[in-house]
N, C-alpha and C positions, 0 to 999 in steps of 0.2 A: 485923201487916199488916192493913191496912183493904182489903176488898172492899165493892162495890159496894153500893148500898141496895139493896134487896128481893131479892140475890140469896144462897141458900142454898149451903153450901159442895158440893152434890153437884151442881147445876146444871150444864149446858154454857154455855159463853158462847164467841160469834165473836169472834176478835179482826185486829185490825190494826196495823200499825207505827204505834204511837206518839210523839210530837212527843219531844224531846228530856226527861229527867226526868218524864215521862208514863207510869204504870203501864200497860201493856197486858196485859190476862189470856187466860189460855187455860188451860182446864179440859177433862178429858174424865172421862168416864160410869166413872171407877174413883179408888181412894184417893188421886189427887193432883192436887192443882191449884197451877201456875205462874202466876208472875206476874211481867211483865219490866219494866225499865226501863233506860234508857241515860241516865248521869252523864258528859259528856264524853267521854273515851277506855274509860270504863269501864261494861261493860253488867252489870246485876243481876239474879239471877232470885232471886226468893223461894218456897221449897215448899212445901206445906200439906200433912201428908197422910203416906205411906210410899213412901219409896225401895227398891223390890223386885226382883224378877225377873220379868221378863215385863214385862204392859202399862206398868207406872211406870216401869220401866227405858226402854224406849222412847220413852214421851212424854217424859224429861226431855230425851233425847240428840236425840233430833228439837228441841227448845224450843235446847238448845245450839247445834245444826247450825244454825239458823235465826239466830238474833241474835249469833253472831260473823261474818258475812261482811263487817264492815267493822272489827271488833275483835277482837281477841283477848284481852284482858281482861278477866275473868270474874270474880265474886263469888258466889259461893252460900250466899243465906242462909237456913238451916235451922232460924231460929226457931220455928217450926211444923209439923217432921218429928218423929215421936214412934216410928219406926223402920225399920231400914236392914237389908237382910237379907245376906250374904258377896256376891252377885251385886252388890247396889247400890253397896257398895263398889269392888269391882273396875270399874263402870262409873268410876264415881268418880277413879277411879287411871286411866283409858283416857282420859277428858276430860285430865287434868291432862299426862300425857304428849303429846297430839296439840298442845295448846294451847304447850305447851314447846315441842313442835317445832319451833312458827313464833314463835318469839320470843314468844309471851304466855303466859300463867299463870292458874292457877287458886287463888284463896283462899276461907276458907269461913269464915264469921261464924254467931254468934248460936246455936249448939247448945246445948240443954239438958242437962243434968248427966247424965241419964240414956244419950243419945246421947253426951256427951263420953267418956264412960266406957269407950263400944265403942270412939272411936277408940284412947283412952290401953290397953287392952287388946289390942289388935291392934298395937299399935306404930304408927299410922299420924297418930300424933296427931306423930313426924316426921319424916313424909312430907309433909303437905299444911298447910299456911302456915295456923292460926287465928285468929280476931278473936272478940272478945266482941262488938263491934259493926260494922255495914253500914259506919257512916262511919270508923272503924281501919282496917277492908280497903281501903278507897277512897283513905284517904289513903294505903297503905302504896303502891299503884299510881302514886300522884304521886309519893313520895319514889324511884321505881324499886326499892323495895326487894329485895333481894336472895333467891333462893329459900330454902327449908330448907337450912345449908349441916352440920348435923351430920351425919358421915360415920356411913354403915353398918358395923357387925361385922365382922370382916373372915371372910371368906367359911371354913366350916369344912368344908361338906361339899357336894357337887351332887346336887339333886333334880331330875330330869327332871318334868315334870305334863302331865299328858295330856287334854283336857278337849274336851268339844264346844262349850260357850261359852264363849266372850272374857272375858265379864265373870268369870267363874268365875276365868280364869287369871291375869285382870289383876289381882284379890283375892290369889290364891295367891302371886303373883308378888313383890305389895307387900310381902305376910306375910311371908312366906318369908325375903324379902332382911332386913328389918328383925329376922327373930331371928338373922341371919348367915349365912344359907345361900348359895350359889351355886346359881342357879334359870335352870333350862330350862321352855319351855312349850311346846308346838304342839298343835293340833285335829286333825292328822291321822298315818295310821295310816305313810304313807309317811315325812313328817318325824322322825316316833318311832322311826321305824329308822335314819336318818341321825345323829339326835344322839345315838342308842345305842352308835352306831360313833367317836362323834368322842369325845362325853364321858366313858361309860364312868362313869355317877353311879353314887352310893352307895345310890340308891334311887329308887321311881318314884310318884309320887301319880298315880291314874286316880279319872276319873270312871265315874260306874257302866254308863255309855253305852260308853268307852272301853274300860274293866275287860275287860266281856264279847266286845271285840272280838279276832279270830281271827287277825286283821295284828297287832297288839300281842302278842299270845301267841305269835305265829310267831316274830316281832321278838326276843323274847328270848331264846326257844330255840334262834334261827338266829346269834343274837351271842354265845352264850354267858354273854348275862350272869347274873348270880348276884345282883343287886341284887335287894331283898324292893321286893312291889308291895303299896302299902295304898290302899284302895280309899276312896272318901268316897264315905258314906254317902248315900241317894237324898236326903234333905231336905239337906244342906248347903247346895246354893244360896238357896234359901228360909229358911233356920234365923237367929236372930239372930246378927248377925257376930262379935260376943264370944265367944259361948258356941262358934260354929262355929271361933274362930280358939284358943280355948283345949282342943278337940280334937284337933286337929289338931297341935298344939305338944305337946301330952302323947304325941300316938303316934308321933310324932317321936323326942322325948326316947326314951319306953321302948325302939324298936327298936333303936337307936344304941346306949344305956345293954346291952342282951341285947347287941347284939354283938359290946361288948367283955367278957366277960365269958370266961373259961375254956371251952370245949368240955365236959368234963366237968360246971360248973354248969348248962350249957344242956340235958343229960341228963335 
């Protein structure tokens, strides 16, 4: 990605709606900077930088909210993202859903081996449509191409997740379904007792915000349920999403693994 002459990658730069195939930039004062362009029916953004939690997670979903109001065909190329933290992810899986929504789609070009790695780790590498190149995704939007259609695991156990950020769940949500689970999510303490009532899971992932809340501990006491609650850890949002989603899978596996296990060997 070619930026500007004399302009440094930390720089702020104003920007504006740019003519048709015209890079227009927008940068702010933290590790990422956007770069858009509109191809026909299909609008590009290129990232430089880190896909995080917090301020980058914002500036990209503000940069989306802004240049899809006459498209919904999205490309994101990740040439120059050199990491994505479990938060930026779940942003990630929140774009592609709302964009589904309304008939358009999200594809994602040009990641490095290193970033490939988290997706294919996380399973999310078939979830979200990939290109080695800008102009593959681009043309895959002309051909109409068809979404990921390999179907998911079929569902073997239900995990409630309790979280105060979106992004958080919309990550957990993707994971989750992709190693075969049947996945519940809500942020709040009222909803977490309704689907305690309805679904009656095998177990509850909370955030540490969640964890310690007194309605979620009421919640399970007052339903009776007997599902184990495993807690993620305070960096998980922030942590690389690999390593966070290969956590998370392992404590998974082990609880399930203990609790089929004899009574007597759990002694």
């Amino acid at each position: 990605m070619n930026y500007p002459a004399g302009q440094s990658p930390g720089e702020r730069l104003e920007t504006h709606r740019a003519p048709e195939g015209k890079l227009c930039y927008r940068t702010s004062p933290m590790p990422l900077e956007l770069a858009s362009k509109q191809l026909g029916r299909v609008m590009v953004i290129a990232c430089r930088g880190r896909i995080a939690l917090g301020a980058e997670a914002r500036a990209l979903e503000g940069e989306v909210n802004r240049v899809t109001l006459g498209t919904r065909s999205v490309v994101l190329n990740l040439t120059d993202v050199d990491f994505v933290d479990s938060a930026g992810l779940g942003l990630l899986a929140r774009i592609q859903r709302s964009l589904r929504t309304d008939r358009g789609d999200l594809k994602i070009c040009g990641m490095r081996e290193s970033l490939l790695k988290v997706f294919t780790i996380t399973h999310l590498d078939r979830v979200f449509e990939l290109y080695d190149s800008e102009e593959q995704a681009i043309e895959a939007f002309r051909q109409r191409a068809s979404s990921v259609s390999e179907p998911a695991k079929p569902a073997k156990r239900t995990i409630l997740c309790v979280d105060e950020s979106k992004d958080v769940l919309a990550y957990l949500g993707a994971l989750l379904r992709r190693l075969g689970y049947e996945v519940l999510t809500t942020r709040t303490a009222a909803d977490f007792a309704r689907f305690l009532r309805a679904a009656r899971p095998d177990a509850v992932l909370a955030g540490q915000g969640m964890g310690a809340n007194q309605e979620v501990k009421e919640a399970l006491r007052r339903n009776g349920i007997q599902a184990p609650v495993l807690l993620l850890p305070p960096e998980f949002s922030t942590a690389e999403a690999g390593e966070a989603a290969r956590q998370v899978a392992e404590r998974l596996e082990e609880l399930f693994h203990a609790s089929q296990r004899p009574r007597e060997d759990r002694q």
